[in-house]
C-alpha positions as protocol buffer text, in pm:
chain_id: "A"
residue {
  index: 1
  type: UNK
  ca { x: 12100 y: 10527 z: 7986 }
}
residue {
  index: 2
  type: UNK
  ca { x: 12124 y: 10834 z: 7692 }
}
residue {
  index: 3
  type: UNK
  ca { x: 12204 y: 11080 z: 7907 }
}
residue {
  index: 4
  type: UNK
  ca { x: 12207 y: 11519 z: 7796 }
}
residue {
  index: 5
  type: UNK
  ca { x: 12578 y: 11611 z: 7771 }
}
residue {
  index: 6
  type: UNK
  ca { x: 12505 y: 11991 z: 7922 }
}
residue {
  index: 7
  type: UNK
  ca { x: 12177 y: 12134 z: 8068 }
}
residue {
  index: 8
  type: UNK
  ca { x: 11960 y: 12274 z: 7751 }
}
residue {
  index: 9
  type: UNK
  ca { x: 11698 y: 12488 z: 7917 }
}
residue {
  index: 10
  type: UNK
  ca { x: 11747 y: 12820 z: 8137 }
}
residue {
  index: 11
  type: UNK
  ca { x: 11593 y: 12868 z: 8470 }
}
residue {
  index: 12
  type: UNK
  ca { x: 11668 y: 12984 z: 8812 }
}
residue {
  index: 13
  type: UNK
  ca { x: 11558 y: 12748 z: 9171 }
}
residue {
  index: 14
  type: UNK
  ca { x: 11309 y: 12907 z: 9382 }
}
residue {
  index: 15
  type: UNK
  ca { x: 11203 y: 13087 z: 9020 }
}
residue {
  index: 16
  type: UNK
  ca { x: 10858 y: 13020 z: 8872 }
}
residue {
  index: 17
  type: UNK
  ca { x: 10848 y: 12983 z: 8511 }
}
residue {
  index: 18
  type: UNK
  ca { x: 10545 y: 13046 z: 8286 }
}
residue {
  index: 19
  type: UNK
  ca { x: 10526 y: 12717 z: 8050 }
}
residue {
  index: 20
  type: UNK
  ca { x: 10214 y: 12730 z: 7904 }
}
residue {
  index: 21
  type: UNK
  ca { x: 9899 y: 12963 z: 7952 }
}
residue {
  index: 22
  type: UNK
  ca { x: 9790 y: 12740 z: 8250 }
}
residue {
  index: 23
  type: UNK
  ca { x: 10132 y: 12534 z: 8291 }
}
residue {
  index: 24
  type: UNK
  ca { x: 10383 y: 12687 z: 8530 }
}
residue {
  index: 25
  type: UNK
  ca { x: 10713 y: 12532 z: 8688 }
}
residue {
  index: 26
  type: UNK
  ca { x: 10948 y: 12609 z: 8970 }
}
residue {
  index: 27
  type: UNK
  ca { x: 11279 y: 12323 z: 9016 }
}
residue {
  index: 28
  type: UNK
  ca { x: 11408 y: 12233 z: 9363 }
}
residue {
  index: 29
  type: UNK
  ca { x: 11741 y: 12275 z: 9401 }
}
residue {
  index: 30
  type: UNK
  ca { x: 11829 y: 11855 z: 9407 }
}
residue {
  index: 31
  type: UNK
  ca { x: 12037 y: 11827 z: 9116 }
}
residue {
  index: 32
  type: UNK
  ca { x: 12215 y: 11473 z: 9071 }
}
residue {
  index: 33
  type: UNK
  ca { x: 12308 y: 11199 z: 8815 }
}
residue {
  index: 34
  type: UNK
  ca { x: 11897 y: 11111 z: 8842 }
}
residue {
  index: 35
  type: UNK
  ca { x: 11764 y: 11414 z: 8889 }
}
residue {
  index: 36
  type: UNK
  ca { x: 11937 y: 11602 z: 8606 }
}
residue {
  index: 37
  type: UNK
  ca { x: 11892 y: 12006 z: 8736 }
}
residue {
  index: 38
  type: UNK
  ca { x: 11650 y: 11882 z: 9005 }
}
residue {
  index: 39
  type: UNK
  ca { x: 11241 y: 11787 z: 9036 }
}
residue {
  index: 40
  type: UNK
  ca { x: 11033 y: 12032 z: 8862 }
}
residue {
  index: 41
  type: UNK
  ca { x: 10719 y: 12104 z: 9063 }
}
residue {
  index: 42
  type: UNK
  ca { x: 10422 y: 12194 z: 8787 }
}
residue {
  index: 43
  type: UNK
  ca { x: 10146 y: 12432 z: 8910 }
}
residue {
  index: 44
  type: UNK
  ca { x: 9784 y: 12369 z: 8703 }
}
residue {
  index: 45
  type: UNK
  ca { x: 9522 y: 12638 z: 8657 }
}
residue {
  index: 46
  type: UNK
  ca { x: 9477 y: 13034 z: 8737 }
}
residue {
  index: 47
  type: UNK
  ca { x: 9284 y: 13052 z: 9039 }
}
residue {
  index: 48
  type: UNK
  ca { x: 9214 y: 12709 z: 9218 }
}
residue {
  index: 49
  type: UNK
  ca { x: 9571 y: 12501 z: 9133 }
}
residue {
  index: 50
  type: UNK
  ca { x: 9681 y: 12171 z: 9147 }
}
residue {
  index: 51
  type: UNK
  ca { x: 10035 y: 12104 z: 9192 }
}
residue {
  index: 52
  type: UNK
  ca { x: 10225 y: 11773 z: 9054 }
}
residue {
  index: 53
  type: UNK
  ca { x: 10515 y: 11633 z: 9172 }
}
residue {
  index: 54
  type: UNK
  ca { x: 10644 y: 11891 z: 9503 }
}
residue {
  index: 55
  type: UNK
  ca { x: 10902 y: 11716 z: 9515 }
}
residue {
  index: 56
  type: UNK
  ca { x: 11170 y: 11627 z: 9808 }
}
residue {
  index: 57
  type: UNK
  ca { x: 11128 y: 11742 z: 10192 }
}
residue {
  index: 58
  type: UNK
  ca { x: 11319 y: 12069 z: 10134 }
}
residue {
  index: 59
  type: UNK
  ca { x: 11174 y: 12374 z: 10313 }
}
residue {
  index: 60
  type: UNK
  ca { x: 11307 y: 12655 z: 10033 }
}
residue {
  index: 61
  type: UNK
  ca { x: 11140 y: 12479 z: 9774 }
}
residue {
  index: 62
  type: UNK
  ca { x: 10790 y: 12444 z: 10022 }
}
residue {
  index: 63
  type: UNK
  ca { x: 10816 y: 12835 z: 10027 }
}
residue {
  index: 64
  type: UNK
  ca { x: 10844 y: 12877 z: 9658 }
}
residue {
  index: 65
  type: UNK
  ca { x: 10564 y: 12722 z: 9567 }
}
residue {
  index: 66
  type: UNK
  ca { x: 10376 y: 12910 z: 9861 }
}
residue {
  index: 67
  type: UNK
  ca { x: 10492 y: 13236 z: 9729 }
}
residue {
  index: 68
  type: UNK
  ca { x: 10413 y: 13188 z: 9374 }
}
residue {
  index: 69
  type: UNK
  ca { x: 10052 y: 13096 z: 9520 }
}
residue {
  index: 70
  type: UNK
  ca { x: 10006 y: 13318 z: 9770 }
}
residue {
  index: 71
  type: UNK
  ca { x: 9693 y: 13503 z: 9609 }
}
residue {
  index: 72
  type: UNK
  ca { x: 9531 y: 13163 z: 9518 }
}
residue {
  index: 73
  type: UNK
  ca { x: 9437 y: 12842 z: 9654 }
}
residue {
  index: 74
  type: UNK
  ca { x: 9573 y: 12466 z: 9609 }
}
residue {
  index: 75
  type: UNK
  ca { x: 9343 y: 12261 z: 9576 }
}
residue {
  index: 76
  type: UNK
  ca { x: 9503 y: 11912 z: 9449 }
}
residue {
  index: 77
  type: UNK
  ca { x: 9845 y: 11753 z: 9470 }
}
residue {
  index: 78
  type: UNK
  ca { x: 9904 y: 11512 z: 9270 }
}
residue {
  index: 79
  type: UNK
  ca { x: 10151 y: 11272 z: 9261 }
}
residue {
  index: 80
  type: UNK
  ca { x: 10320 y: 11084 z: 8919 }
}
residue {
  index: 81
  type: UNK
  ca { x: 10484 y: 10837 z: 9165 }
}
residue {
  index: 82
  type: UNK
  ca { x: 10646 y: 10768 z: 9487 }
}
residue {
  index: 83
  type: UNK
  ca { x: 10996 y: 10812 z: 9477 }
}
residue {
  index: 84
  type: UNK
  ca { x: 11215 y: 11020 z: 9715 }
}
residue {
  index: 85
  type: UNK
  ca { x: 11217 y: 11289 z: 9450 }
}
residue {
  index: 86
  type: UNK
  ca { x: 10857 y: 11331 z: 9386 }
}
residue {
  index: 87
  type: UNK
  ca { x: 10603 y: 11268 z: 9652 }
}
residue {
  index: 88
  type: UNK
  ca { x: 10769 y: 11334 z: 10018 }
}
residue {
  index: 89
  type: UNK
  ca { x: 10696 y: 11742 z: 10042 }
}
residue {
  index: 90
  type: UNK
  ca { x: 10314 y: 11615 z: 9968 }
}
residue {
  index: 91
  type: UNK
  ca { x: 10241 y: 11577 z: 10362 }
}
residue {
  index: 92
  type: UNK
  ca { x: 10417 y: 11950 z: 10418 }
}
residue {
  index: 93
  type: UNK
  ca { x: 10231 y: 12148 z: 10140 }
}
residue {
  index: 94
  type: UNK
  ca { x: 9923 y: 11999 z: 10252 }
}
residue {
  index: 95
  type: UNK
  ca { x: 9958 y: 12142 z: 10617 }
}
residue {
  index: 96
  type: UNK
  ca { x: 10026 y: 12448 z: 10474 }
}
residue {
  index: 97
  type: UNK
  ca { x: 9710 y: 12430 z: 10240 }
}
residue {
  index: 98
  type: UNK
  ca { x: 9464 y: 12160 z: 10327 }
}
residue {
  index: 99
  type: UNK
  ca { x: 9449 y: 12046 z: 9943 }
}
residue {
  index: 100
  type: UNK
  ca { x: 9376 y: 11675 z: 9894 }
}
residue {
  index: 101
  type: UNK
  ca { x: 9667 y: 11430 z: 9780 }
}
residue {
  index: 102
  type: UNK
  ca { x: 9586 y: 11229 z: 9481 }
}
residue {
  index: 103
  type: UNK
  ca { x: 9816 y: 10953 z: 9367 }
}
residue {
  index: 104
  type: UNK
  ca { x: 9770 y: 10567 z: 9242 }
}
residue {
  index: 105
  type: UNK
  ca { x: 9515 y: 10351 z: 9389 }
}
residue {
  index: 106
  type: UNK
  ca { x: 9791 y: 10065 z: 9517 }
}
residue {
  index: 107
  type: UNK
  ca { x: 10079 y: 10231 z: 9697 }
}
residue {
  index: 108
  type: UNK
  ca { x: 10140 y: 9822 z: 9851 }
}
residue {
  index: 109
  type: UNK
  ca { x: 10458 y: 9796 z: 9599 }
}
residue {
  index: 110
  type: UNK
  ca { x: 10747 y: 9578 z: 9635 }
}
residue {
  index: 111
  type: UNK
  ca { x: 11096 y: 9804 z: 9650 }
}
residue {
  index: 112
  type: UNK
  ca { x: 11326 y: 9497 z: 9736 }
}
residue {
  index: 113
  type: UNK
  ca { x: 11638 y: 9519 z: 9911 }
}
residue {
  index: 114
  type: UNK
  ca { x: 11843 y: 9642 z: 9577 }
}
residue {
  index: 115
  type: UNK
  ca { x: 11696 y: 10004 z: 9522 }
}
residue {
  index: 116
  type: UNK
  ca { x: 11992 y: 10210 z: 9730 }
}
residue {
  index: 117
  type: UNK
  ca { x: 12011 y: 10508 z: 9454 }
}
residue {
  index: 118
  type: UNK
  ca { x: 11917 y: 10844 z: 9534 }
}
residue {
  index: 119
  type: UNK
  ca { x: 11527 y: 10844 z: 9470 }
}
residue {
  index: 120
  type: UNK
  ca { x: 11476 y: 10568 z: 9671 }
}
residue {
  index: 121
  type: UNK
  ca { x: 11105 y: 10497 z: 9801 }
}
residue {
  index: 122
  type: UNK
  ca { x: 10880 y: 10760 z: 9995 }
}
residue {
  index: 123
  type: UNK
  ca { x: 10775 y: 10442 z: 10250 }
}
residue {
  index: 124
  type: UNK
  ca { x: 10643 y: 10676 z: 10430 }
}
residue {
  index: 125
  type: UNK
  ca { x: 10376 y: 10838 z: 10166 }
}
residue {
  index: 126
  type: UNK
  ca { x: 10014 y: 10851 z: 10179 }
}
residue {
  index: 127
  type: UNK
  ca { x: 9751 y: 10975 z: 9980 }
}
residue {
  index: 128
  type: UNK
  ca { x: 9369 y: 11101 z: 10009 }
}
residue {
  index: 129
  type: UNK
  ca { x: 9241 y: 11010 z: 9671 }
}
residue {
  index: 130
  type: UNK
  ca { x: 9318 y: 10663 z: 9525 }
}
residue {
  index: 131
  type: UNK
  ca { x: 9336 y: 10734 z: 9132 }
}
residue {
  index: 132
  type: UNK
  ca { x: 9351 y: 10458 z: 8884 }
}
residue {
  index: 133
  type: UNK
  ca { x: 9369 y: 10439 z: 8483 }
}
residue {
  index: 134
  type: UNK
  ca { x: 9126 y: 10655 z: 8332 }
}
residue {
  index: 135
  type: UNK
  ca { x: 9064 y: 10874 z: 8616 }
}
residue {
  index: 136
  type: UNK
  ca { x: 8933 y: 11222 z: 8590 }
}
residue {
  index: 137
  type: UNK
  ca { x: 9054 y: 11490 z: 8771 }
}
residue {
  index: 138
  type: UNK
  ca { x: 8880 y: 11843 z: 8738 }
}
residue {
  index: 139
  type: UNK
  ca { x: 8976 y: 12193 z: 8889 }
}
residue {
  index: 140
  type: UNK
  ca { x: 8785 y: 12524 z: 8766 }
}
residue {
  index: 141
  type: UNK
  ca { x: 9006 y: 12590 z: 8431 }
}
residue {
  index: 142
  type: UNK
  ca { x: 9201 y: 12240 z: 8385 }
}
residue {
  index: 143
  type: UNK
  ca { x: 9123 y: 11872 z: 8371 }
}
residue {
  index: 144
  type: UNK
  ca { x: 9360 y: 11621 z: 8428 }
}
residue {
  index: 145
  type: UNK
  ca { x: 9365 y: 11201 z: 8288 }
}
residue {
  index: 146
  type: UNK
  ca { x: 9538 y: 11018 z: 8513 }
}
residue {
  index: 147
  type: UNK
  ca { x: 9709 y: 10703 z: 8236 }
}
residue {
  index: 148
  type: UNK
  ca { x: 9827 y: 10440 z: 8434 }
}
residue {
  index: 149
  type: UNK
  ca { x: 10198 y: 10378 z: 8293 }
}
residue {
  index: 150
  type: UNK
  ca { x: 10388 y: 10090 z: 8503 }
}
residue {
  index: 151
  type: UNK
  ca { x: 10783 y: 10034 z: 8433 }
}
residue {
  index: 152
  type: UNK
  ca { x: 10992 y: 10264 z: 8615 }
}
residue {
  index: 153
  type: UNK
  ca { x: 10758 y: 10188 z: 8917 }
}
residue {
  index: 154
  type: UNK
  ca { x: 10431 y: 10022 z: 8937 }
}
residue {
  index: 155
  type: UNK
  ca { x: 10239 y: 10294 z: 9071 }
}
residue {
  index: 156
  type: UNK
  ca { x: 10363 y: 10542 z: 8806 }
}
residue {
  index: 157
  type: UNK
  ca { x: 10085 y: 10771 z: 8658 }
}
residue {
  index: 158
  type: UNK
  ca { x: 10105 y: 11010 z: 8379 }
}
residue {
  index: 159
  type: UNK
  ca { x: 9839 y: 11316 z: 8338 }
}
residue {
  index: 160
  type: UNK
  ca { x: 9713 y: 11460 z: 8051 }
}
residue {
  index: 161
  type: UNK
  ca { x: 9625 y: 11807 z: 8086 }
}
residue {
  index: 162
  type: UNK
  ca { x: 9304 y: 11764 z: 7848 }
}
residue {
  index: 163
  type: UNK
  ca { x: 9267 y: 12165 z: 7750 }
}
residue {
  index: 164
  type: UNK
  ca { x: 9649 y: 12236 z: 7638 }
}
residue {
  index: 165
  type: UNK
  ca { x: 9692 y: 11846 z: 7544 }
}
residue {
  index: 166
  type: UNK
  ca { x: 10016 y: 11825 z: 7751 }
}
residue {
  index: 167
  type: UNK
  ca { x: 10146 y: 11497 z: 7908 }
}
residue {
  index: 168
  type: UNK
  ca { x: 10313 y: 11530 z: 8244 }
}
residue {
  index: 169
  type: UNK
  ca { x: 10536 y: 11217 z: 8194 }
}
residue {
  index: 170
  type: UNK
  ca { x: 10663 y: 11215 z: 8547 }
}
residue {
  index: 171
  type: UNK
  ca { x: 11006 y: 10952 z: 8479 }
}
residue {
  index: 172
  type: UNK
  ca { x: 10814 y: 10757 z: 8232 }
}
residue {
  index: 173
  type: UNK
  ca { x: 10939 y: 10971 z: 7939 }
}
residue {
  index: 174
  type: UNK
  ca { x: 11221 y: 11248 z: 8042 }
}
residue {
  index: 175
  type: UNK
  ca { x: 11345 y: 11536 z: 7898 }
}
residue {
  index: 176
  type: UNK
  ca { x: 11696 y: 11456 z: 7952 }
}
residue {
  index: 177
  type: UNK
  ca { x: 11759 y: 11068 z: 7959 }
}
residue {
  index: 178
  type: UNK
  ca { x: 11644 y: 10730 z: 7953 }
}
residue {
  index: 179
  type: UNK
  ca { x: 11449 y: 10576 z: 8207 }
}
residue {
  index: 180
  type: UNK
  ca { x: 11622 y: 10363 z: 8526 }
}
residue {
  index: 181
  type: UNK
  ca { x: 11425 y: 10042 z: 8543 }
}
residue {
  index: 182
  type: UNK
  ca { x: 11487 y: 9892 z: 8920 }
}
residue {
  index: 183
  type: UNK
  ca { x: 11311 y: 9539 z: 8994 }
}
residue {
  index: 184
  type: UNK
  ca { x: 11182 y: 9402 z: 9164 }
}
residue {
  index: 185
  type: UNK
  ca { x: 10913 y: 9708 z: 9142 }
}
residue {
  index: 186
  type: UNK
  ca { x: 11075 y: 9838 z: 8807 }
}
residue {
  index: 187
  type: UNK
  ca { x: 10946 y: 9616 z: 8535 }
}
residue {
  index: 188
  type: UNK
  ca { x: 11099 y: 9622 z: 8178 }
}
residue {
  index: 189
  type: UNK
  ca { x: 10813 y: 9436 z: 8001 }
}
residue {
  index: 190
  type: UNK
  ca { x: 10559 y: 9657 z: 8119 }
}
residue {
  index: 191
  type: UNK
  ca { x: 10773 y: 9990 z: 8097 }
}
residue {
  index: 192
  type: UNK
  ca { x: 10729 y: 9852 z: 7705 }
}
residue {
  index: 193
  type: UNK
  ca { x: 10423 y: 9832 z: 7716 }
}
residue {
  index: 194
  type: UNK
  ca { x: 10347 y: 10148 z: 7877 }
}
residue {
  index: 195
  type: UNK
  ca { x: 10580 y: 10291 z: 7617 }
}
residue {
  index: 196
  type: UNK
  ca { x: 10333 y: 10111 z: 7367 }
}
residue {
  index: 197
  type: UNK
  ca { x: 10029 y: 10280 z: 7545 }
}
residue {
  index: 198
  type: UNK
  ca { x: 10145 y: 10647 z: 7481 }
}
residue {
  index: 199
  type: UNK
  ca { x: 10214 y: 10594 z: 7117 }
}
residue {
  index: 200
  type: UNK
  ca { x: 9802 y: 10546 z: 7102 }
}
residue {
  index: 201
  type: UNK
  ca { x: 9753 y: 10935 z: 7219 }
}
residue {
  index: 202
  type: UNK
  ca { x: 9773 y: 11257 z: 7054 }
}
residue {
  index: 203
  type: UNK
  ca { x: 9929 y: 11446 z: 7336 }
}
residue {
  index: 204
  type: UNK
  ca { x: 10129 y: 11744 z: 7184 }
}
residue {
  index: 205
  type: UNK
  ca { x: 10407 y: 11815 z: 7407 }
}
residue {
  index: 206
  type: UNK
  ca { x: 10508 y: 11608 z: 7728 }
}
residue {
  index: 207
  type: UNK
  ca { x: 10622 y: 11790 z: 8022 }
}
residue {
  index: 208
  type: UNK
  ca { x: 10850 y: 11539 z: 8208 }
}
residue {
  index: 209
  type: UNK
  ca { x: 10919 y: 11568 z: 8604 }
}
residue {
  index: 210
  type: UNK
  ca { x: 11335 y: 11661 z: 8494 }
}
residue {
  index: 211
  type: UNK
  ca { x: 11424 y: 11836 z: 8189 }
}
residue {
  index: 212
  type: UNK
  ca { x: 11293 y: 12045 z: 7946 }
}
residue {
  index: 213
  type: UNK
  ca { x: 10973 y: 12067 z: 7761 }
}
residue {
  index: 214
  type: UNK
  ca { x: 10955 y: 11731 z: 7485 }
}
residue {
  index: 215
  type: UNK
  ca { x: 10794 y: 11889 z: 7148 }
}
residue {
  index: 216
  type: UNK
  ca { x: 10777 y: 11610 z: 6904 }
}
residue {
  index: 217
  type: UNK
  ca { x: 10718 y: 11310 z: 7189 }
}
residue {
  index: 218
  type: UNK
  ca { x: 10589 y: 11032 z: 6964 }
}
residue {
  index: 219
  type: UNK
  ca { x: 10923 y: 11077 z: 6811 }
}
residue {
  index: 220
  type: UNK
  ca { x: 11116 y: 11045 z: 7104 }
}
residue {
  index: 221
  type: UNK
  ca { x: 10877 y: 10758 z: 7204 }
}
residue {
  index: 222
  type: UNK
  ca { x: 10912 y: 10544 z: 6950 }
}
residue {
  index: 223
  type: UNK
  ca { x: 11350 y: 10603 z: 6942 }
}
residue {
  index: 224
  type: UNK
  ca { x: 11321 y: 10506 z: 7342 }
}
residue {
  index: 225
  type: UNK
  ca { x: 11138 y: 10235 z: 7218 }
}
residue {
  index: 226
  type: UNK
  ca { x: 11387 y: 10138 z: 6940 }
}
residue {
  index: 227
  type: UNK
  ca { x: 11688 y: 10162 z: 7230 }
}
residue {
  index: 228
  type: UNK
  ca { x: 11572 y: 9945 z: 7469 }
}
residue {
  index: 229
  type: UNK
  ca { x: 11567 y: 9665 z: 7151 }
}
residue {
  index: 230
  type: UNK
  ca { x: 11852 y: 9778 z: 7083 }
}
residue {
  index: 231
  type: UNK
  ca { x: 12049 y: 9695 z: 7421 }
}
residue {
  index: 232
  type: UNK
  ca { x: 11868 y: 9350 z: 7411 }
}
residue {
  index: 233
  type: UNK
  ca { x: 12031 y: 9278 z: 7132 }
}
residue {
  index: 234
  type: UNK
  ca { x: 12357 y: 9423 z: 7267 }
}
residue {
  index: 235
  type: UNK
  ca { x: 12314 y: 9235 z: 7569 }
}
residue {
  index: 236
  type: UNK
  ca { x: 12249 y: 8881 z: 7363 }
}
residue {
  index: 237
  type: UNK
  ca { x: 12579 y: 8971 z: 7164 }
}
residue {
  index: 238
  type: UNK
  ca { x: 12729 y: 9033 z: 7500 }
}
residue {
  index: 239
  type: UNK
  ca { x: 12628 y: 8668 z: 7675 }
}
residue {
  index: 240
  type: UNK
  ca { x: 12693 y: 8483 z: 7354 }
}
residue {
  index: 241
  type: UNK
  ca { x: 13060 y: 8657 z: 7383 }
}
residue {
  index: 242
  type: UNK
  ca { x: 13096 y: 8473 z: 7723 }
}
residue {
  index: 243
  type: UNK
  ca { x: 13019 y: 8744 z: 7931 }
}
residue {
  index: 244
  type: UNK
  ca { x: 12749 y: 8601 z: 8193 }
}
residue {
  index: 245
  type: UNK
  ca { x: 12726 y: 8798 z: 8476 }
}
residue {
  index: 246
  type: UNK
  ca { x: 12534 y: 9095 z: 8495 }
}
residue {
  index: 247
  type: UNK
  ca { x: 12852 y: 9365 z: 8574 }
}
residue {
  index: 248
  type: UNK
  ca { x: 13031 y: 9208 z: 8274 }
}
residue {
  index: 249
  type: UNK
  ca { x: 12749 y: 9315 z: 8023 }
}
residue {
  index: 250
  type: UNK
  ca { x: 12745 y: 9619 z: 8174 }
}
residue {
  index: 251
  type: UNK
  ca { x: 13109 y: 9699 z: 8085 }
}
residue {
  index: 252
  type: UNK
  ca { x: 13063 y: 9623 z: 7735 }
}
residue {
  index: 253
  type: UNK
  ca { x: 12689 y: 9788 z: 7662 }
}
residue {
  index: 254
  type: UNK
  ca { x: 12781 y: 10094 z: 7885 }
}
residue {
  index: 255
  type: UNK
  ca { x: 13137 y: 10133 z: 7826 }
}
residue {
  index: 256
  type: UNK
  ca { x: 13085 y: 10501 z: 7739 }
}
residue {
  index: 257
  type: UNK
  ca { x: 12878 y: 10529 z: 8058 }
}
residue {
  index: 258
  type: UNK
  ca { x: 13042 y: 10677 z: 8347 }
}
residue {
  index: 259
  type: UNK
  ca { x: 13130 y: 10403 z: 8604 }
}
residue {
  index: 260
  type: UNK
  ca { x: 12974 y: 10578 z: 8910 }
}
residue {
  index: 261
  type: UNK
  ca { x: 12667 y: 10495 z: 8755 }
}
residue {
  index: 262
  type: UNK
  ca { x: 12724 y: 10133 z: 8661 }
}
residue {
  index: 263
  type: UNK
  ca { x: 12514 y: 10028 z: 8984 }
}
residue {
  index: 264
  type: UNK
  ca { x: 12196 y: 10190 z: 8770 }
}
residue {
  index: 265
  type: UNK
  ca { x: 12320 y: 10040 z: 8451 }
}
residue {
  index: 266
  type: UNK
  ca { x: 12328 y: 9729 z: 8640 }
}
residue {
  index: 267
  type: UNK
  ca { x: 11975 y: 9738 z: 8725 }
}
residue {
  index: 268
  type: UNK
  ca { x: 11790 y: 9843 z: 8423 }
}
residue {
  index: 269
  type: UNK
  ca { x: 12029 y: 9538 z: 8213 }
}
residue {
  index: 270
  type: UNK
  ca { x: 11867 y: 9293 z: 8498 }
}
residue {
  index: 271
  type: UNK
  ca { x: 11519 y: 9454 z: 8432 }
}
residue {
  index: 272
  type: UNK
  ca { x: 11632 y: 9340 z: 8032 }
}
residue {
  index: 273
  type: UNK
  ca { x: 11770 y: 9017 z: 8151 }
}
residue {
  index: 274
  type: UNK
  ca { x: 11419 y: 9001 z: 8330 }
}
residue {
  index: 275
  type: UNK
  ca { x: 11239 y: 9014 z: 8043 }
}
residue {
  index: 276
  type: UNK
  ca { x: 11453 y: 8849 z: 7825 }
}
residue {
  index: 277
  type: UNK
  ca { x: 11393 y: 8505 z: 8026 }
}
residue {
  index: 278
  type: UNK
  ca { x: 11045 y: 8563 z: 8027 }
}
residue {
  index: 279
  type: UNK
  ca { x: 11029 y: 8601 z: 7616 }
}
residue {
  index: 280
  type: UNK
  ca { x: 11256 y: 8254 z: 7615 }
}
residue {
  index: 281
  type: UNK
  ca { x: 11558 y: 8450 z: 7478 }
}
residue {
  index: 282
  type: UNK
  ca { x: 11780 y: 8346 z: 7740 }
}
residue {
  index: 283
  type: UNK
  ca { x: 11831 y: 8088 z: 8092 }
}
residue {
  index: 284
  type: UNK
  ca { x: 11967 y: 8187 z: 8394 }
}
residue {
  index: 285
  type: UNK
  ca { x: 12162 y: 7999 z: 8665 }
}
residue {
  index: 286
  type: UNK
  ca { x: 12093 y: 8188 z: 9005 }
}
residue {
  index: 287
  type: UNK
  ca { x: 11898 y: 8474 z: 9017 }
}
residue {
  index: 288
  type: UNK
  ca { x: 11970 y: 8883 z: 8978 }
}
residue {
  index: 289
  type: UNK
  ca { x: 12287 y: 9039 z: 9004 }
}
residue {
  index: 290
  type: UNK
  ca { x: 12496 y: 8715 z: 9116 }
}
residue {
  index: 291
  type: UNK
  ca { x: 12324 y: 8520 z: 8808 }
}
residue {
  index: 292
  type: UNK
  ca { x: 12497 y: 8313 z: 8488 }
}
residue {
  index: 293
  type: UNK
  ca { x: 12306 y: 8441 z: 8254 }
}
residue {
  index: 294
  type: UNK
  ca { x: 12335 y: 8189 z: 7868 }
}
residue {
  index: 295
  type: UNK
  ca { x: 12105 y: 8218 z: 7590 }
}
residue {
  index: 296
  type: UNK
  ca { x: 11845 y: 7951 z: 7571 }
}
């Protein structure tokens, strides 16, 4: 995990920002060691709006998006994924509006007994709208691509805002740190992939779900592509050293990495280790976090 050393963007909670001419963005106030300054809830369009991401049950933050709205109508919310931070306020904003909730197509995902950070799962989410790779989604003045993009979660979807050719990269790609890749739903190979998939686009800026704005995003793509190598390689270094077991690697690949969030560290070196047995690279004795991991 790269991780921002201070927060490099201004803005105030409960305060709507003006992004772009159609993009606008108010934060809830959940700041934590995976939420950097908090979720940032993105309003689409002028008159009839769709809003991504609302974020956590948190009744201050339901009645700043309903004030900056008050004078027009939401119409969509849309969903990048279903974590704790994202989706759960969907159910309240849409008694308070009647707007549809669109998210993936196959919310049936396997969260495993080993996800106890703070984002957890939203078990408890459900959509209106299945939407699947490809899909379009239209309002009056916008148009959304929904771009399937497994790895941090299965049912993680990115949307490209097809008139301003902005990305809203959800946790796929964020404006402040590396992605946390928790199996058994968290899936290093395909976060690669999906990784792979966006350097195929000419989106111009990505808007990611925490932290600021990301200007020059095939850039940063391609360097988040180059780090996760990178810690394989660490972590093959690491086993061949005779450290085997996973909290051993983690001391010596994250050992500038605060310890409170070696549990996260952890996970995302098992999502490598993961991988890393499927490509042949290494064997495993056990299974997970209790496993003797050798190279093959």
């Amino acid at each position: 995990m790269n991780k921002a050393n201070s927060i490099d963007f201004s803005f105030e909670y409960g305060v709507c920002d003006q992004i772009t001419p159609l993009v606008r963005r108010v934060i809830a106030n959940n700041p934590g060691p995976f939420t950097y300054t908090g979720t940032g809830t993105y309003i689409i369009g002028s008159n009839e709006l769709a809003v991504i991401d609302p974020g956590p049950v948190d009744n201050d933050h339901l009645e700043a998006i309903l004030s900056i709205t008050k004078n027009q109508k939401i119409t969509h919310i849309i969903v990048t994924h279903t974590h704790n931070d994202h989706s759960p306020l969907s159910k309240y904003l849409q008694e308070k509006t009647g707007a549809l909730i669109y998210s993936f197509n196959e919310n049936d995902i396997n969260t495993g007994d080993e996800n106890k950070f703070e984002e957890g799962y939203d078990k408890e989410f459900k959509c209106d709208v299945g939407v699947k790779d490809g899909d379009i989604i239209k309002g009056k003045d916008w148009t959304l691509q929904a771009i399937h993009t497994p790895g941090h979660t299965s049912n993680h979807l990115c949307y490209s805002l097809e008139e301003e050719k902005i990305l809203f990269s959800g946790d796929h790609v964020m404006g402040w740190s590396t992605t946390v890749i928790v199996p058994p739903d968290g899936n290093m190979e395909e976060y690669m992939q999906s990784l792979e998939k966006l350097l195929q686009r000419n989106d111009k800026y990505y808007l990611p779900t925490h932290g600021k704005m990301i200007k020059n995003p095939q850039d940063l793509v391609k360097k988040y592509i180059s780090h996760r190598i990178t810690r394989e390689n660490q972590i093959e270094e690491a086993i061949k050293s005779g450290n085997n077991k996973v909290i051993d690697i983690v001391k010596i690949i994250y050992a500038d990495v605060d310890k409170k969030l070696y549990p996260a560290a952890s996970m995302s070196t098992l999502a490598h280790l993961k991988r890393m047995i499927d490509n042949d690279q290494i064997k495993v004795s056990g299974s997970n976090l209790e496993g003797f991991y050798e190279i093959n």
